[in-house]
C-alpha positions as CSV (number, residue, x, y, z in Angstrom):
1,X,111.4,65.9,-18.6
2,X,108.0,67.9,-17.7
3,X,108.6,69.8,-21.1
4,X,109.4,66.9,-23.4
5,X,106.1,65.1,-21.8
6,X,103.9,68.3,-22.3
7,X,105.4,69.0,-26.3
8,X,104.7,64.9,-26.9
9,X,101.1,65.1,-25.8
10,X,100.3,68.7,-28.1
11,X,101.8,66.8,-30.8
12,X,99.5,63.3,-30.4
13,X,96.7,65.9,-30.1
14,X,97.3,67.7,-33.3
15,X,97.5,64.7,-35.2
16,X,94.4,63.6,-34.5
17,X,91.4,64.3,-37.0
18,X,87.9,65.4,-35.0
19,X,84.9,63.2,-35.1
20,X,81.6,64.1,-36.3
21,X,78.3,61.9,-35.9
22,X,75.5,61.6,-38.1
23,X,72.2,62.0,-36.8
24,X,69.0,60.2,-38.6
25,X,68.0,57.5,-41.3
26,X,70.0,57.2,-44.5
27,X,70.6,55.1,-47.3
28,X,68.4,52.1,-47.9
29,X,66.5,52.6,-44.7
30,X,65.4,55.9,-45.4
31,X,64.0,54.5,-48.6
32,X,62.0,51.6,-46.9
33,X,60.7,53.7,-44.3
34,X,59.5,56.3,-46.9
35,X,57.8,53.5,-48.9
36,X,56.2,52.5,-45.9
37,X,54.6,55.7,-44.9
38,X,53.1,56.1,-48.8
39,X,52.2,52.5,-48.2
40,X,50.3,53.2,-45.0
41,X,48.5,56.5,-46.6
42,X,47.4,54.2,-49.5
43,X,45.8,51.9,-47.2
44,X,44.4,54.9,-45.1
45,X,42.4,56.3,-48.4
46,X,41.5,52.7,-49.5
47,X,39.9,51.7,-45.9
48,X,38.3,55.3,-45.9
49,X,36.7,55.3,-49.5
50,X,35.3,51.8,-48.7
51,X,33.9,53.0,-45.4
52,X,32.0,55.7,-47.5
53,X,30.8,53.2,-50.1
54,X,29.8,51.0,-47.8
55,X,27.6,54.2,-45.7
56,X,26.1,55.3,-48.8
57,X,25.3,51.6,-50.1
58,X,23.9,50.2,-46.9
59,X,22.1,54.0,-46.5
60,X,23.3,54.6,-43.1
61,X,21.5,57.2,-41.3
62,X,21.5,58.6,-38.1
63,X,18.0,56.6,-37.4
64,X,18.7,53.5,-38.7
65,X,20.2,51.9,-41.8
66,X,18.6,50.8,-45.2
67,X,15.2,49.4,-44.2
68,X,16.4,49.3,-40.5
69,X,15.0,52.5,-38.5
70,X,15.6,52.6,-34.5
71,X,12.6,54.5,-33.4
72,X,11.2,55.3,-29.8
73,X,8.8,52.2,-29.7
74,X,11.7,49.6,-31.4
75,X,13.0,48.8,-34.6
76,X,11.1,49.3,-37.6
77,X,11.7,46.9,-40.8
78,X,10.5,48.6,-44.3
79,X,10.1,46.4,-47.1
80,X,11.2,42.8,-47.6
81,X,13.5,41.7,-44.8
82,X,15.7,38.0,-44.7
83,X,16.8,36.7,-41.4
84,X,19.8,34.2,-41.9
85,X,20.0,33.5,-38.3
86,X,17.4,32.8,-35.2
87,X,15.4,36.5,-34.0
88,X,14.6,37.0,-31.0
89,X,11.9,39.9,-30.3
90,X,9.6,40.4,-27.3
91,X,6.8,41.5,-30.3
92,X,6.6,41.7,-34.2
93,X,4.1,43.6,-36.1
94,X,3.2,45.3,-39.3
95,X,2.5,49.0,-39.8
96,X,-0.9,50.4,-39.3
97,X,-3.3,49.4,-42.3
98,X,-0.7,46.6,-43.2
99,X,-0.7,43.2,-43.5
100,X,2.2,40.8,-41.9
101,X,3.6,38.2,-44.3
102,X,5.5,35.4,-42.9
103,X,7.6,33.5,-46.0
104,X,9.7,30.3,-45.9
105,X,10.7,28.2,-48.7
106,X,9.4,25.4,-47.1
107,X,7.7,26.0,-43.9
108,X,6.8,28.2,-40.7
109,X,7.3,26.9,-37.2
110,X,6.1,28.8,-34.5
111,X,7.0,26.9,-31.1
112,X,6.3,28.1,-26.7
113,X,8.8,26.6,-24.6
114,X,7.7,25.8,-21.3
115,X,10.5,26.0,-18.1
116,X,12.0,23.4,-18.7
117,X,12.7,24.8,-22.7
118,X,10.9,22.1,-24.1
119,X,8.3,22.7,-26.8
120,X,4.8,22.6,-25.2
121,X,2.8,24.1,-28.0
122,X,3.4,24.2,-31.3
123,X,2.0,25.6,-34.7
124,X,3.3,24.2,-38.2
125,X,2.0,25.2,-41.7
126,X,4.0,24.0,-44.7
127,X,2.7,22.4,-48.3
128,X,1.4,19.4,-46.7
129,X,-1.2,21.8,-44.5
130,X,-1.3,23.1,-41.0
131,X,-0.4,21.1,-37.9
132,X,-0.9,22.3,-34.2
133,X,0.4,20.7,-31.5
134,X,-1.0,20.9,-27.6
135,X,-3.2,20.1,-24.8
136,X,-5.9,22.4,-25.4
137,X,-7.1,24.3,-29.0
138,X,-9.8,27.2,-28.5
139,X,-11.3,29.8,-31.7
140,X,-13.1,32.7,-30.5
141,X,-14.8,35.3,-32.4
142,X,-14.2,39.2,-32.2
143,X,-16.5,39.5,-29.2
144,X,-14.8,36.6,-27.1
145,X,-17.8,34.2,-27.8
146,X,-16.5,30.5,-28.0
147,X,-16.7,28.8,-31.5
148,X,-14.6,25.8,-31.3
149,X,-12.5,23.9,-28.7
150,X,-10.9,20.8,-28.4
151,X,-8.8,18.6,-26.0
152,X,-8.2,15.3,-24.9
153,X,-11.6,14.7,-23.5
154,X,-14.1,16.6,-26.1
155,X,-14.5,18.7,-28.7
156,X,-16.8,22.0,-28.2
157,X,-18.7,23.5,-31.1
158,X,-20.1,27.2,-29.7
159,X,-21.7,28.4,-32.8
160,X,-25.3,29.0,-33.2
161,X,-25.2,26.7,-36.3
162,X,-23.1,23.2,-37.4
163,X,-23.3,23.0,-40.9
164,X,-21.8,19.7,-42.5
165,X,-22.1,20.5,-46.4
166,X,-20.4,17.1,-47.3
167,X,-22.5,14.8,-49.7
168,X,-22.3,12.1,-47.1
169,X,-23.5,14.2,-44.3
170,X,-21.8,13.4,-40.9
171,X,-20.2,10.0,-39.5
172,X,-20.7,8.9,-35.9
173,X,-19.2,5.8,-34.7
174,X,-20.8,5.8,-31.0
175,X,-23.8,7.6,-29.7
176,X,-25.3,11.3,-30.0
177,X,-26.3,13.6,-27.4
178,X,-28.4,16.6,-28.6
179,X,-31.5,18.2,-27.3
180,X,-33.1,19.2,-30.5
181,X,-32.6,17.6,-34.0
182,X,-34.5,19.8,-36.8
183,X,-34.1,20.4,-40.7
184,X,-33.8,23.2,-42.5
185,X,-36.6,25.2,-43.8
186,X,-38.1,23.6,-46.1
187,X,-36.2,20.7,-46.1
188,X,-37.0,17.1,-44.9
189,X,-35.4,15.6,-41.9
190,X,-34.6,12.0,-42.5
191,X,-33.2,9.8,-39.4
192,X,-32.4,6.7,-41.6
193,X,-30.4,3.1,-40.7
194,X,-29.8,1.3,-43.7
195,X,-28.2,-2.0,-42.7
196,X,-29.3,-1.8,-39.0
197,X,-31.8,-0.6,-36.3
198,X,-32.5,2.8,-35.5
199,X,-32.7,2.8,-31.6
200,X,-33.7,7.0,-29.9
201,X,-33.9,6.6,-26.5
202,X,-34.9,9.2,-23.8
203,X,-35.6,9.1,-19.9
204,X,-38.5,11.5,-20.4
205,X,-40.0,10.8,-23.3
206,X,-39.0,11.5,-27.5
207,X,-41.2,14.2,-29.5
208,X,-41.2,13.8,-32.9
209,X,-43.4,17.1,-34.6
210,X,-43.5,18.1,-38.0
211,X,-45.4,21.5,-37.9
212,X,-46.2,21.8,-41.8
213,X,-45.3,18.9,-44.0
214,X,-45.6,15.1,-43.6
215,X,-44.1,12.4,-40.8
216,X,-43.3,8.9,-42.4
217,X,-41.6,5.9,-40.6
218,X,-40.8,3.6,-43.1
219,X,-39.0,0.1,-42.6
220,X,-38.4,-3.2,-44.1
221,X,-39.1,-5.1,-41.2
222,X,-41.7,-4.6,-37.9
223,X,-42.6,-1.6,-37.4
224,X,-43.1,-1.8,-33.2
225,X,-44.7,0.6,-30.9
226,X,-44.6,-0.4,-27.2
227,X,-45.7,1.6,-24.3
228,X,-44.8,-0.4,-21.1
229,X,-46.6,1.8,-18.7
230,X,-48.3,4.0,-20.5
231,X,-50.7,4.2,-23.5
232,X,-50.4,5.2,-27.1
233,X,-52.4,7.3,-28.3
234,X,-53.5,8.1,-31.7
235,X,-54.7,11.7,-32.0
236,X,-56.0,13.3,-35.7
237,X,-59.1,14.2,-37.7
238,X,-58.7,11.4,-39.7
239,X,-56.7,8.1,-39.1
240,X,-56.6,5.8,-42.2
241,X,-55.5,2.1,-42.5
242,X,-55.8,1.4,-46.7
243,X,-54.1,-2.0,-46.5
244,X,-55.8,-3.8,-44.1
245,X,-57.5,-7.3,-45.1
246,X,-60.7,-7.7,-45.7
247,X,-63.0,-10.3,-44.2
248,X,-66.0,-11.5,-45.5
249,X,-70.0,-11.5,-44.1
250,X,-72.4,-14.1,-44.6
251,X,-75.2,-12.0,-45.3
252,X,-75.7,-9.4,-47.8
253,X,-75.1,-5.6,-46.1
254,X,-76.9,-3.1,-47.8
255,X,-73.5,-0.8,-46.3
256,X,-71.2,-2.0,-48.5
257,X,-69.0,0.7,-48.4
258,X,-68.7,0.6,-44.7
259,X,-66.7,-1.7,-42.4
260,X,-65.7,-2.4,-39.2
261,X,-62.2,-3.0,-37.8
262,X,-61.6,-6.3,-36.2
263,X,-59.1,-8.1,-34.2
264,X,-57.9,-11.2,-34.4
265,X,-56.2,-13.1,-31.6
266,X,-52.5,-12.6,-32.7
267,X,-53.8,-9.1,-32.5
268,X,-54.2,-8.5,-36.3
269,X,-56.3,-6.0,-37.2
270,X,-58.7,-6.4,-40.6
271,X,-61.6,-4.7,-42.0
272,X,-64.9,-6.5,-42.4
273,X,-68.0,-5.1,-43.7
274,X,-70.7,-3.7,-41.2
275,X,-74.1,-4.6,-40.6
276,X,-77.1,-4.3,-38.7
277,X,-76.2,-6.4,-35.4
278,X,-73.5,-8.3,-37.1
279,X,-70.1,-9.4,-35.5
280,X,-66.8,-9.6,-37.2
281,X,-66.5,-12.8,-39.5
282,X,-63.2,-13.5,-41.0
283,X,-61.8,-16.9,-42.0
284,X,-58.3,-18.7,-41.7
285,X,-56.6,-16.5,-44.9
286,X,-57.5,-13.1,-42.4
287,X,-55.6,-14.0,-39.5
């Protein structure tokens, strides 16, 4: 029995064929993974010829790129630069010896937030002009000397000289404070009210001095000098009154050309001709 089991078993043995297995990627796979691989190479060359074009269009350097340098002190912008979106920068400047041009297409805002990041001052210039916004406006000049200022209160004028060069000269609605009021040389200073009175008032008194040419006070109206404590006083080489009335004399006056000034009692003054021992005669059309 052990025999006829041991010759059945050699004979299944030699009947059966060996197996052999196949190791890899064959057929259609093989084809798609090689197309994938050129695919991917393709892509590779493509991504790396843009990268170059875009280095050498955007001139990237190892400073910067295109107008951009990176320098020790910051960035450094050459040329004509466009923002699209907000820039933040501690300072901006030009180069040395150049100007800085800001350029909007229609207008430049310049705004300081306060702590509570709302805008506290703010500068505007666009096509209808310039607009600034704030509590308190100040111009100095290159030495720090005050030339203008302005706030809620007043407004400050620090230069030696105001000059208004309008035809219509300058406007005030209320009064003016000044210590000195003067022309320019050799020009006439005219102080002038033409529908109403012109009132100067002073604590400590009003000078009025023309060192070389003429003082006039001219008026419609009265013409009224009052001193209530004082005294006016009437100081020249020569004081002329050419349109006072004449009165007449009873006598003949061999002075003719000579008169006397008189008073009447509404304190009118007239002329009447002078005489040896004579007293002022005048009748009713005098006074």
């Amino acid at each position: 029995m052990a025999q006829e089991h041991y010759a059945h078993r050699n004979n299944t043995q030699n009947s059966e064929k060996p197996h052999v297995y196949k190791v890899g990627i064959y057929g259609w796979r093989k084809r798609c993974l090689y197309f994938f691989v050129l695919l991917l190479m393709i892509l590779i060359l493509v991504n790396l010829a843009m990268t170059i074009w875009i280095l050498k269009v955007m001139n990237f350097t190892i400073d910067g790129m295109g107008h951009l340098r990176i320098t020790e002190k910051g960035l450094k912008l050459e040329g004509d630069s466009e923002f699209l979106e907000p820039l933040y920068a501690k300072e901006i400047r030009s180069s040395q010896g150049s100007p800085l041009y800001l350029q909007s297409g229609r207008n430049v805002t310049v705004n300081i937030l306060n702590g509570q990041k709302k805008v506290a001052t703010q500068l505007t210039t666009g096509s209808r002009g310039v607009v600034a916004q704030g509590k308190f406006f100040e111009v100095k000049s290159n030495t720090g000397k005050l030339l203008f200022s302005a706030d809620d209160t007043e407004v400050v004028v620090g230069a030696d000289r105001l000059r208004v060069l309008g035809a219509e000269g300058a406007v005030f609605s209320k009064s003016i404070e000044t210590p000195h009021i003067r022309a320019d040389p050799f020009k006439e200073l005219r102080l002038e009210s033409p529908t109403r009175s012109l009132i100067m008032e002073a604590p400590k008194g009003i000078a009025i001095n023309a060192e070389v040419g003429n003082l006039e006070a001219t008026c419609r109206g009265d013409l009224k000098l009052e001193s209530k404590d004082g005294e006016i006083t009437l100081e020249a080489a020569k004081i002329k009154l050419p349109r006072l009335p004449r009165g007449t004399h009873s006598s003949t006056s061999s002075h003719a050309n000579i008169y006397e000034i008189c008073v009447c009692s509404n304190g009118r003054l007239f002329l009447s001709p002078a005489g040896a021992g004579s007293t002022c005669q005048t009748n009713t059309n005098v006074c």
